[in-house]
C-alpha positions in Angstrom: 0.0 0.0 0.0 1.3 3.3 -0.6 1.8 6.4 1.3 -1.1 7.7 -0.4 -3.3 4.9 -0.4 -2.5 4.6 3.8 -2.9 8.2 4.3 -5.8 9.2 6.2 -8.7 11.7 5.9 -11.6 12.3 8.3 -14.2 9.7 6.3 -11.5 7.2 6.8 -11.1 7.9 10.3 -14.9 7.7 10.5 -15.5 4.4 9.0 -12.9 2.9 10.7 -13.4 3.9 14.1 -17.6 3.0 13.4 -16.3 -1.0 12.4 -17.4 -0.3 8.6 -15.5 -1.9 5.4 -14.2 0.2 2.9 -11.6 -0.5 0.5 -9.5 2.8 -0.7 -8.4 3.6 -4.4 -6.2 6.4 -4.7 -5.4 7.4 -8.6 -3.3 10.7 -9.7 -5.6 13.4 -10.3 -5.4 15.3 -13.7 -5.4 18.9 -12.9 -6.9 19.7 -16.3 -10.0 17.1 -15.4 -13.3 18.6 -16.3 -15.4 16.2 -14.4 -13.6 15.4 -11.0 -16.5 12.1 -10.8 -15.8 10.9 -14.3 -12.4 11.0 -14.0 -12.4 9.0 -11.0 -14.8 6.6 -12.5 -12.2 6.0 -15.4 -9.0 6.2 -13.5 -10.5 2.9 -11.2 -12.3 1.4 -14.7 -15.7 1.3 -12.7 -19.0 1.9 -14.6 -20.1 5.8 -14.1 -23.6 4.9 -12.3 -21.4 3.1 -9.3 -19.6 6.3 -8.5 -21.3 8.9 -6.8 -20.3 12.8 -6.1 -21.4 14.3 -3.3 -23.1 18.0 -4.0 -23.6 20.6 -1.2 -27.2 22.7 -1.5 -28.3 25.4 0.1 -32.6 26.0 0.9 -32.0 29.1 2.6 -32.4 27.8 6.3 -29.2 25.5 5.8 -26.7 23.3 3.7 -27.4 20.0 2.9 -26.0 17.0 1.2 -26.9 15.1 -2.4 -25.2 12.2 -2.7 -25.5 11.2 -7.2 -24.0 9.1 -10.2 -21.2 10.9 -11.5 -22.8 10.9 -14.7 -26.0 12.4 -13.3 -26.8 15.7 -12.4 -28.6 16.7 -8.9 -32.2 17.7 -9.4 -32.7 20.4 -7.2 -36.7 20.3 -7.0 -36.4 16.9 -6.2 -33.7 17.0 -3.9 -35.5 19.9 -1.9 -38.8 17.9 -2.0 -36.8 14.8 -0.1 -35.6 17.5 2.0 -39.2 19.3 2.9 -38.6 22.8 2.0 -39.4 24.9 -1.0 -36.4 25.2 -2.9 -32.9 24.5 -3.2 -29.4 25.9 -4.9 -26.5 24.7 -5.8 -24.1 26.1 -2.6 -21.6 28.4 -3.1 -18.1 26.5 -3.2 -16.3 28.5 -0.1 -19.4 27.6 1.8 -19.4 24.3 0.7 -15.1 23.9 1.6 -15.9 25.9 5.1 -19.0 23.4 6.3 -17.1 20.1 4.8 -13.6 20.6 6.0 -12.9 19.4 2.6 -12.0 20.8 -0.9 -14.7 21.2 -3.7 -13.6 17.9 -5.8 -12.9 15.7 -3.1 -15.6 16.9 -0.7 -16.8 13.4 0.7 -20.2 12.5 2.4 -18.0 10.8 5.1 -16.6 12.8 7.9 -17.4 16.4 7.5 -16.7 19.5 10.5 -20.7 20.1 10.7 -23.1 16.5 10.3 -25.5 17.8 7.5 -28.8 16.5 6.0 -27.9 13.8 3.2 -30.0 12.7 0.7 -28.8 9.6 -1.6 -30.3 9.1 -4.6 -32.0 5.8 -5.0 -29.9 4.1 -7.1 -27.1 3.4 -5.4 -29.4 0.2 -4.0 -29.0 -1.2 -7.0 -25.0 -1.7 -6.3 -23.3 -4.2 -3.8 -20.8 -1.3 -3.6 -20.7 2.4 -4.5 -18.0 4.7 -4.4 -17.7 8.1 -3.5 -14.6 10.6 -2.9 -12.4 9.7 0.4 -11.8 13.2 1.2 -9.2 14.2 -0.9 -9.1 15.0 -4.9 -7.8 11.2 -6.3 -8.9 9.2 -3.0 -11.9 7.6 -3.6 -13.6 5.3 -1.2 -15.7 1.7 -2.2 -18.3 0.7 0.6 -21.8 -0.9 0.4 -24.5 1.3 0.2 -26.2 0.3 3.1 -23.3 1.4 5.0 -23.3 4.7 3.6 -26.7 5.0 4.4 -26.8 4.5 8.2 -22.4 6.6 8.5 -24.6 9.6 6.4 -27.4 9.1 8.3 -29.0 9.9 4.5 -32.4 9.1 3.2 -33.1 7.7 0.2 -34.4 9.3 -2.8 -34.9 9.6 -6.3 -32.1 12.7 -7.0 -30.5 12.0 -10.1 -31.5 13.3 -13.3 
């Protein structure tokens, strides 16, 4: 295992400390990378509906999670519906960095300063494992979606569009 694969980050802390398996994949991150979920979901050779990005909204009381495929975009009417408040936006990335502890690109659902509401879309059910980032741009995570679930404390809903 390499330095970087070993390395910690607060959602590894997490899992481990809460008894949950997780395997880590740690890839070099392009810099030039237009999508930091597609790339990921090349660099490991895994099919773009198994990894998932984790999205930080804002409804205008408070920031909240939404937890898609990479090759999905985040409804927001839906995602503030699963939420029960009138409408969501995308949240601004310094807010998003300050509430996460963790960089826009490798902002995971896993471990973050402030616990936030999480809404996972549905289909990661459909998965034995899902993927989503470890904390850190090239550091993604592999877990069952159950276990995301209950670490998240999400609900489940249909997010993805």
């Amino acid at each position: 295992m390499s330095r970087k694969d070993s390395a910690g980050t607060p959602a590894t802390v997490v899992l481990t400390r809460a008894g949950v398996p997780f395997t880590t994949h740690a890839y070099d991150h392009d810099p030039s990378a237009r999508s930091f979920g597609l790339e990921a979901a090349e660099v490991l050779g895994l099919p773009p509906d198994q990894v998932f990005k984790t999205l930080l909204v804002d409804t205008g009381q408070e920031l909240a999670v939404g937890i898609v495929p990479v090759n999905c975009t985040l409804d927001l009417k839906a995602i503030a519906h699963a939420l029960g408040v009138k409408k969501a936006e995308m949240a601004d990335p310094r807010a998003a960095q300050r509430s996460s502890g963790y960089v826009v690109g490798g902002i995971s659902p896993i471990g973050q300063k402030r616990p936030l509401r999480t809404v996972l879309d549905e289909t990661a059910v459909l998965h034995d494992r899902v993927y989503v980032s470890g904390g850190r741009r090239g550091f993604d995570i592999g877990l069952s979606p159950t276990d995301l679930l209950a670490i998240t404390q999400a609900v489940l809903a249909d997010v993805a569009r």
